[in-house]
N, C-alpha and C positions, 0 to 999 in steps of 0.2 A: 742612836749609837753612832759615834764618830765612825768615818768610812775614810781609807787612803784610796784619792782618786789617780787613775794612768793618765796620765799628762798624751792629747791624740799631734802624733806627729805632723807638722805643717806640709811638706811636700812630698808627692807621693815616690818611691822607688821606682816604681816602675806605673805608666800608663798605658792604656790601650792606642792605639792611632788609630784614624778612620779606617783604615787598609785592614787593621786587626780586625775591628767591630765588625767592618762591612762582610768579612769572610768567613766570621763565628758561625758554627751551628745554633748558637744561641742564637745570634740575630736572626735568622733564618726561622727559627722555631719559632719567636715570638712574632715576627709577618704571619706566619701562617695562622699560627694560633689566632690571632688575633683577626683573619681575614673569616676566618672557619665561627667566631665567637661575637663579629660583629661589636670589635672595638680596637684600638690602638694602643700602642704600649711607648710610655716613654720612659726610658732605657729601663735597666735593673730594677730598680726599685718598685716600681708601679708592677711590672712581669712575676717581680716575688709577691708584691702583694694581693697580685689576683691570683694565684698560685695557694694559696694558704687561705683565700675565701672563699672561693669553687672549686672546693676539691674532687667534686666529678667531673665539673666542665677539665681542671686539670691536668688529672690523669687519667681521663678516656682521650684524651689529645695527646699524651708523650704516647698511650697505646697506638693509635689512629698516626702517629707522625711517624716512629720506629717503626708499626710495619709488626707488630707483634698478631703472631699466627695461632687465631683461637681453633684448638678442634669444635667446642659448640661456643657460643659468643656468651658475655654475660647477659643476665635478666637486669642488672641494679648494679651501678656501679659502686655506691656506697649505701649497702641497705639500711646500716646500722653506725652511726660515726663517736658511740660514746666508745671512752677508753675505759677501763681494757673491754674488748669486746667488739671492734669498729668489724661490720664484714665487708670485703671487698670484692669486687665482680663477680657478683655468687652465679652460680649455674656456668659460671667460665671450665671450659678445659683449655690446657695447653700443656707445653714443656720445655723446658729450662734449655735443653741439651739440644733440641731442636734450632733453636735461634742459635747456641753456639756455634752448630756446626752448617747452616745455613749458605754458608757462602762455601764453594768447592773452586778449584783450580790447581797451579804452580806455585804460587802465592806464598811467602811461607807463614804458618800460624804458629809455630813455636821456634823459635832457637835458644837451645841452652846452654850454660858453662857448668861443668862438673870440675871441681879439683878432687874428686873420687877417681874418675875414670881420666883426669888431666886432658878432657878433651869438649870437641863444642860438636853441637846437634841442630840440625834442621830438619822442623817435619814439616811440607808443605799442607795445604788445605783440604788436598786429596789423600795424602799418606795418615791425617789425623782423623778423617772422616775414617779411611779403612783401618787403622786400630782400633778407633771406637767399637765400630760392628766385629772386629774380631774379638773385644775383650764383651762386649757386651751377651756374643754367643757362648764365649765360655762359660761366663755367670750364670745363661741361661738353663748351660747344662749342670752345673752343680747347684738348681733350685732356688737360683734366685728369679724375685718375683716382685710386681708394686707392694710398697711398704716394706719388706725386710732392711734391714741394716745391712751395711758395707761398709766396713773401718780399713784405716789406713796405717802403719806404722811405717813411714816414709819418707824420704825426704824432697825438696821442690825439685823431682826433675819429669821430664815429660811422662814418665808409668804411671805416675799419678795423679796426671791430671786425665788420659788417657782412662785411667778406672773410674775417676768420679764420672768423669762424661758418659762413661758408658755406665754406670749404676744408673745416673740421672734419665739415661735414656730411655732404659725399663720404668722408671718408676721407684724404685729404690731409693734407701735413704743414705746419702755418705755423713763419712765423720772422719776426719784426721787427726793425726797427732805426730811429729816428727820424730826421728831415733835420738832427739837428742834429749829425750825423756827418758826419766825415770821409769822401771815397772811401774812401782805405784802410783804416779802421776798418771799415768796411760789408766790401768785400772780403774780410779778414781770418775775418768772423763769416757771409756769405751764400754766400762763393765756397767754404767746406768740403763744402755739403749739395747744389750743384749745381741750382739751381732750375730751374723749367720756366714760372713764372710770377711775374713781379715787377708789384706795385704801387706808382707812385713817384705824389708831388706836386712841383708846376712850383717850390717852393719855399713861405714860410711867414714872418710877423712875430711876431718878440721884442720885446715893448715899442715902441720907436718904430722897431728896425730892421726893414728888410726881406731876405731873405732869398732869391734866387735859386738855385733848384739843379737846375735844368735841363740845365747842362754837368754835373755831377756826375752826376745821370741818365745820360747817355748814356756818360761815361766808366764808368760801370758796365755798365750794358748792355753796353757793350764788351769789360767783359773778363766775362761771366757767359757761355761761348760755349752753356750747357746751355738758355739762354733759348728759347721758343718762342712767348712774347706778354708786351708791355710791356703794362700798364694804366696811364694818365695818369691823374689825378684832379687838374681846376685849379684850384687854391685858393687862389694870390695872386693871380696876375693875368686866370684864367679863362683860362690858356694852354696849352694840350696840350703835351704833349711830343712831339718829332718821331716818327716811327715809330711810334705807337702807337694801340692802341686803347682810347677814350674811355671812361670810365665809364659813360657814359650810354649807348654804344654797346651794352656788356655786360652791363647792366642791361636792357636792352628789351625783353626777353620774361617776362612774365607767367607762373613755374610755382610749383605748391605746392614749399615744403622738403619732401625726401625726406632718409632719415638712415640711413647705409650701415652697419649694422653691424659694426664689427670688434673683434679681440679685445683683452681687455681690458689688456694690453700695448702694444695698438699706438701707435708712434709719435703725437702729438696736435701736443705742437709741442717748436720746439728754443730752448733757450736758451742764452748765451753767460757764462761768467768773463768779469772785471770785464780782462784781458787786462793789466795793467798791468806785468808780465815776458815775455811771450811770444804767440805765437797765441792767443787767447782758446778754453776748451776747449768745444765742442759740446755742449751737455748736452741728452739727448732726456727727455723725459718724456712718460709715456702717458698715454690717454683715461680707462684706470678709476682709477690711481692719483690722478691729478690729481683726477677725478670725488668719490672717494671723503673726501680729502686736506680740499678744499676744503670740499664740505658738513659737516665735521666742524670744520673753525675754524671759516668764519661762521657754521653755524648755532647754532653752540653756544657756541664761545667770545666770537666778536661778537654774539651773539644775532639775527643780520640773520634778515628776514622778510619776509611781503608787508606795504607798508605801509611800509617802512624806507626811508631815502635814501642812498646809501653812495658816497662822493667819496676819494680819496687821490689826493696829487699825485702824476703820474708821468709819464713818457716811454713812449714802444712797447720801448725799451731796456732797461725797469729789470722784472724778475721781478715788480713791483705793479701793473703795466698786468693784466698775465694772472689777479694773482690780483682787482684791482678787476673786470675780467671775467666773473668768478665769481659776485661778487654776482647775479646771473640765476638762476642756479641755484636761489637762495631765493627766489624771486620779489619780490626787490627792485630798486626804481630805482637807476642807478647813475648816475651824474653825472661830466663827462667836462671837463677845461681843459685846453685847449692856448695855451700864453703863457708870458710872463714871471710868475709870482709875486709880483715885486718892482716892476712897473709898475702905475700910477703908483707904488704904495706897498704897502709889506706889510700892507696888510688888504685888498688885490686879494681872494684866498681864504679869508679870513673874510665878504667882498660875497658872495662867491658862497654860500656857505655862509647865512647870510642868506636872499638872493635863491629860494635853491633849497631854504631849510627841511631841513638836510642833517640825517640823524640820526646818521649816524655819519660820521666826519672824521679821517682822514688825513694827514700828513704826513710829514716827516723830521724826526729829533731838529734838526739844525742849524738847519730854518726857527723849530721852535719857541723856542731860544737867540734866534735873530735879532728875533724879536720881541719877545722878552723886553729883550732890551738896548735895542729904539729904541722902549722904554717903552709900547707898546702894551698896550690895554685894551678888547678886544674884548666883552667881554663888557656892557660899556656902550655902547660904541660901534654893535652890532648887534645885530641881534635872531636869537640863538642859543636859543631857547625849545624848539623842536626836538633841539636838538644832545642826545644819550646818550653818546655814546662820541668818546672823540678818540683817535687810533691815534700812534703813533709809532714810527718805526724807522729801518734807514740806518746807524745809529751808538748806543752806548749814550747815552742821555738825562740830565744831569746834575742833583744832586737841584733847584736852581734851577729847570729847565724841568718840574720835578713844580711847587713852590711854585706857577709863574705859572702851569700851568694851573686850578687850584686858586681861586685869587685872583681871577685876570683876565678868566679865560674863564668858566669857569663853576663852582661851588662843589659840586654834585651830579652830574657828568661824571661817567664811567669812562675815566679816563686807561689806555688800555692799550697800555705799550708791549712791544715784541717786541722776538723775534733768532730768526735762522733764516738761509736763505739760498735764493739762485737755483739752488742744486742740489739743494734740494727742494721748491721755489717755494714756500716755505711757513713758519711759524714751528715753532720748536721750546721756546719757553718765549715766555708774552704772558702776556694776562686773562682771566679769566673773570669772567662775570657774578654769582659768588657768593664771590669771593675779594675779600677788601680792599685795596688800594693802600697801600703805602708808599712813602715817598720814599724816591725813588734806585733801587726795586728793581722786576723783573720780578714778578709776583703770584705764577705758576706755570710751571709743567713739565706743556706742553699733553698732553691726553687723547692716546695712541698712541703716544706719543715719549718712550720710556725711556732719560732724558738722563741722564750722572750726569759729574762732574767727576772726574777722574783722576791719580794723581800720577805722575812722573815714568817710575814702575815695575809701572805700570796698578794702582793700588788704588783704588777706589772712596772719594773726602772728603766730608765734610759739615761746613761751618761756615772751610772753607779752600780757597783759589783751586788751582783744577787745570783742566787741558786738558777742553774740552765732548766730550765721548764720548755718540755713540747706540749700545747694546748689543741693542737688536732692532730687524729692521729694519723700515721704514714703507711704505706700498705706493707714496707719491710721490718714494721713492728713485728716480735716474736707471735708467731703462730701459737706459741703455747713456752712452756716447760715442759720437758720430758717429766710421763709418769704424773704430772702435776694435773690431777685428773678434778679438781674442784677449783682449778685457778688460782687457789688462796695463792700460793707462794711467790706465782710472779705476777698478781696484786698487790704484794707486799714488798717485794722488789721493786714497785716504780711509783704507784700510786696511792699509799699511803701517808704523805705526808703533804699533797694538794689531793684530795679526793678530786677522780676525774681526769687530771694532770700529770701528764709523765714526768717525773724528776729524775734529772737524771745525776746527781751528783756531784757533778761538775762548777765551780763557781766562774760566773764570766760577768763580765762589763759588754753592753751595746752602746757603739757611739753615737751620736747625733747624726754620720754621716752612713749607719749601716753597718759600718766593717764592726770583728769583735774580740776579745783580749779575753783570753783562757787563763786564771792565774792559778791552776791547780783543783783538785778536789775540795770540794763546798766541806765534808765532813774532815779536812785534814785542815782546816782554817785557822790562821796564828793570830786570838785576838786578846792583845796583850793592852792593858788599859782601855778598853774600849773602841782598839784602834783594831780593824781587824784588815787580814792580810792573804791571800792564795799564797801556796809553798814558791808556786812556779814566779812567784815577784821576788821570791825570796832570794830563790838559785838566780835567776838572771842578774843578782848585782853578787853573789857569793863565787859564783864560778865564773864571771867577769876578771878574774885575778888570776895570770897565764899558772899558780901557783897550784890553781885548786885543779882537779882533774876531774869529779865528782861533790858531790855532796847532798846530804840529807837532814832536813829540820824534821822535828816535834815539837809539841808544844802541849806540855803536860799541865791540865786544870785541876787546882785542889786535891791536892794530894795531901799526903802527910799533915794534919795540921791547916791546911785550907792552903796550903802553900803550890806557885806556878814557879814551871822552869821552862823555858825556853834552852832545847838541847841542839847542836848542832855537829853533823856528822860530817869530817871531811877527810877524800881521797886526794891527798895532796902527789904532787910529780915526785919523782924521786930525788933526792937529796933536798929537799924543800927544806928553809930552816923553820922549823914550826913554832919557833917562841916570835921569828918576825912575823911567820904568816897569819898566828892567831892576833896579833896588835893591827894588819892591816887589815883584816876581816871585822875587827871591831869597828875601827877608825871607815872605814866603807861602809858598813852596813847602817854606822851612825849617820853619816852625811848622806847616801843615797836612800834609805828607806827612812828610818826613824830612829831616835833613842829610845825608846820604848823595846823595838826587835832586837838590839843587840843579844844575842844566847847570854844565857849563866853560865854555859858550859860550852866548851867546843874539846873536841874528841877526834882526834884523827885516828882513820882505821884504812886498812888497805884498800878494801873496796864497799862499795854501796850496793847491798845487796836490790836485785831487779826480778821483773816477773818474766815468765818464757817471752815475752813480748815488748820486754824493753822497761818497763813502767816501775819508778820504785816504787817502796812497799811501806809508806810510810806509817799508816795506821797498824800494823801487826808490828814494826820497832817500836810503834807507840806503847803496843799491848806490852811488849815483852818490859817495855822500862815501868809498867806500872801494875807487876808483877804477876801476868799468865806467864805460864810454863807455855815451852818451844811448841810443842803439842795442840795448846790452845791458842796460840796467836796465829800459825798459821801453817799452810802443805807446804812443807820443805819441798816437796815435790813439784811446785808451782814454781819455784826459784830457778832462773838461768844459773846463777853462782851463789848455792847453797854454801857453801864453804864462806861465805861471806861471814857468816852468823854468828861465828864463833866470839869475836871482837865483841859485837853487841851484846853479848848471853855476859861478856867478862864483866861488862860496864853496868849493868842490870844486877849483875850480882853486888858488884861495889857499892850501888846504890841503895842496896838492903833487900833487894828482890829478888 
């Protein structure tokens, strides 16, 4: 089957210097490693591939290197390594909340920006240590205990990171979700685990709206009948919730954090699929996995430290809350916004960044597009002198959004962006600190995560797009599915289609030099005469045209009559002339991808509808053009801008569906 291949860029954007290398924690890891293993590593390459072939000499040395504090040690560090099923440091105790909070002083471990309360917060090392044990006393007294559930209906600011740490501490299992949920979206994701303690705010401001969620509160409450205590937290109006008890109520007792050991499987917290065809799936993740998982990106591949300042934008909703979370762990400050982005204007989170002297910085590929197009120039604009690393993720990044970081922001950055997912909170191919940046492409094939692309017939590609396959498995693989008490389900969510093999859905290209090209979801693939294509090669030359502001392909197979359309959805700038911009979307899509991709159809709609987490939604538009009802394609509930839908439901009807 003919393949279109990504042309790998000759010079790299950015390189490491010796001065860089020589001060990595990665360099430093791999001397040791290597002094402690009784071999040498030369550079990256060789250090990932011993990394993914002794996977216990591996990670018993990121354990043994961080400093991770067993209550009793493991017996086996990998008993059992088939997937699904691999067991990790069995007979291990520890706990999550412990390494969080490990480091104590003046220091400070959170600062945040609220446009709710229009103000900024600093908790030091010791003020976050004494919340924890005041919120974790509370819990204590309203019967919380190892394993109960402790949900969140909150948004990113310090109360709730403040609750997880101290659920975590007991033993207890967290789960979030932000107010900018729906009831039933929250329902769908809170009411699978059966909570015993919910944390809600009286509601929250977006930009210049306000936001009341107080009915929404109680209509949960109502239907959560496993509840045993509301916790109100008033953050807009300083108004409790009916029936509840106060934050400050349950805070009121003065006791040290104590940190409950348990094993190094146990449940830590759950997280949810983007739900966008069905129930959203439970995903539990454990205390040593995550523990493990995470000191092993940031310390190493984001190089985070004490001393570091570490900000990504997120929700309580999105898998980056939990891993921004992490940053503690290295004993770095972690920098917290709850708002709009886009209020007044998009260099909102370049101020802050600014303001807060962020060192490492966060976002999603789309905000960085967005600022790209409404010509911002940050790096003039503020003073980023601090800034080392800009993160990105969400979506594959287009090589444009490498150029402007580069140009705009800052010339000697480590643009690193990722791909991974909420089903192993974590990346599987980003940056390192010793690998150079090319445009367009991921650097590497992070340390532990033996990723390889695979063809249709599981063979192993280099230099050509195939399905993202993980072939050994990682210890931040899900501990289970909630309720999924015979494993079928999430067996059938990753390894049913390589028996053995995680798939993860994802289609990528590996180059000959290591780094790697994310061109979209494997099941969303435009293979039009035999020529096949990822959506995200699609967008990077369709939203290349300062014209388009968005956009979304399908590619609809045998339909009617055996017949294919290639459909193409765009959110064009205002006053855009649309009979010129659909001749230069043809005229471009023809010259930079193929004659074969030009769309049958191009449709402009206001906007492109997305998931709570940024990600469009391309196979549920698919659904609905090839005639499920709104119902069956997928949770409105999962949608940031449900209101999007309506355009597509008109165009789906015209179609005959």
């Amino acid at each position: 089957m003919e393949e279109t291949h990504l042309p790998m860029t000759a010079d790299p954007l950015w390189t490491p210097s010796e001065s860089d290398i020589a001060r990595a924690r990665i360099t430093d890891f791999a001397r040791w490693a290597g002094e402690k293993h009784g071999r040498s590593f030369d550079g990256y390459d060789d250090l990932w591939h011993w990394s993914i072939s002794d996977l216990e000499g591996f990670w018993s040395s990121i354990a043994e290197y961080f400093d991770v504090r067993f209550g009793s040690p493991p017996d086996r560090i990998l008993a059992d390594a088939s997937m699904p099923g691999a067991e990790w440091f069995t007979g291990a105790t520890l706990n999550y909340a412990e390494h969080a909070l490990r480091r104590r002083g003046s220091e400070a471990a959170i600062l945040s920006r609220s446009q709710t309360t229009g103000a900024d917060l600093s908790l030091s090392r010791d003020e976050l240590a004494e919340a924890v044990g005041r919120c974790a006393a509370g819990l204590r007294r309203v019967g919380v205990g190892q394993g109960d559930r402790v949900v969140a209906y909150m948004p990113n600011i310090p109360e709730t990171l403040v609750a997880f740490l101290a659920a975590a501490s007991l033993g207890a299992v967290w789960s979030s979700c932000p107010p900018e949920f729906g009831t039933d979206a929250v329902l769908q994701r809170l009411g699978q685990i059966e909570p015993k303690v919910l944390f809600a705010v009286d509601g929250y401001r977006y930009g210049r709206r306000e936001i009341d969620r107080r009915e929404d509160v109680r209509r949960i409450v109502d239907s959560l009948p496993s509840l045993t205590a509301v916790v109100s937290v008033p953050y807009l109006d300083g108004v409790a919730v009916p029936d509840s008890v106060t934050w400050a109520d349950l805070t009121e007792t003065h006791e040290p954090v104590e940190f409950t050991p348990v094993p190094f499987d146990h449940p830590l917290y759950v997280l949810y699929s983007s739900g966008t065809t069905g129930q959203p799936k439970a995903i539990v993740h454990g205390h040593g996995g995550i523990l493990l998982e995470h000191l092993k990106m940031l310390g190493l591949h984001h190089d985070l430290g004490e001393g570091d300042r570490f900000f990504w934008f997120t929700t309580t909703g999105w898998m980056m809350w939990n891993y921004l979370a992490s940053g503690l762990l290295l004993g770095s400050t972690i920098a917290l916004f709850d708002g709009d982005p886009g209020h007044p204007d998009l260099g909102t989170l370049w101020q802050l960044a600014s303001d807060f002297q962020i060192s490492h910085f966060g976002v999603s590929a789309a905000f960085i597009t967005n600022c790209r197009k409404a010509g911002l120039k940050p790096g003039k604009t503020h003073d980023l002198s601090a800034l080392r690393q800009v993160g990105s993720t969400g979506s594959p990044l287009p090589s444009e959004g490498f150029r402007w970081v580069y140009e705009e922001v800052k010339d000697d950055v480590l643009l690193g962006s990722a791909s991974g997912g909420t089903d192993v909170c974590t990346a599987f191919v980003g940056p390192s600190p010793t690998v150079p940046v090319w445009e367009g492409e991921i650097s590497c094939r992070c340390l532990g995560a033996k990723v390889e692309a695979y063809s249709p017939d599981g063979e192993p590609l280099i230099g050509e797009k195939g399905d993202l396959v993980i072939t050994a498995p990682m210890p931040s693989m899900p501990v289970s599915f909630w309720n999924d008490h015979d494993g079928e389900t999430y067996r059938k969510a990753y390894f049913d289609h390589y028996p053995g093999v995680w798939r993860h859905g994802d289609w990528i290209q590996i180059t000959d030099r290591g780094s790697c090209v994310i061109t979209g979801r494997s099941d969303a693939t435009l293979n039009r005469g035999g020529v096949r294509m990822g959506t995200g090669e699609f967008y990077r030359v369709a939203e290349s045209l300062p014209e388009v502001r968005d956009s979304l392909v399908v590619h609809l197979e045998g339909g009617a009559g055996g017949d294919e359309s290639l459909i193409l959805f765009v959110a064009a700038t205002p006053g855009a002339d649309e009979d010129r911009l659909r001749q230069e979307l043809v005229a471009r899509i023809r010259s930079d991808l193929s004659p074969r991709h030009v769309p049958d159809e191009i449709h402009f709609v206001e906007d492109v509808p997305r998931t709570l987490s940024g990600k469009k939604v391309e196979i549920p538009v698919k659904r609905l053009l090839t005639g499920a009802n709104l119902q069956e394609a997928l949770s409105e509930g999962s949608l940031a801008n449900p209101e999007s839908l309506g355009r597509y439901l008109e165009i789906a009807s015209g179609r005959g569906n």
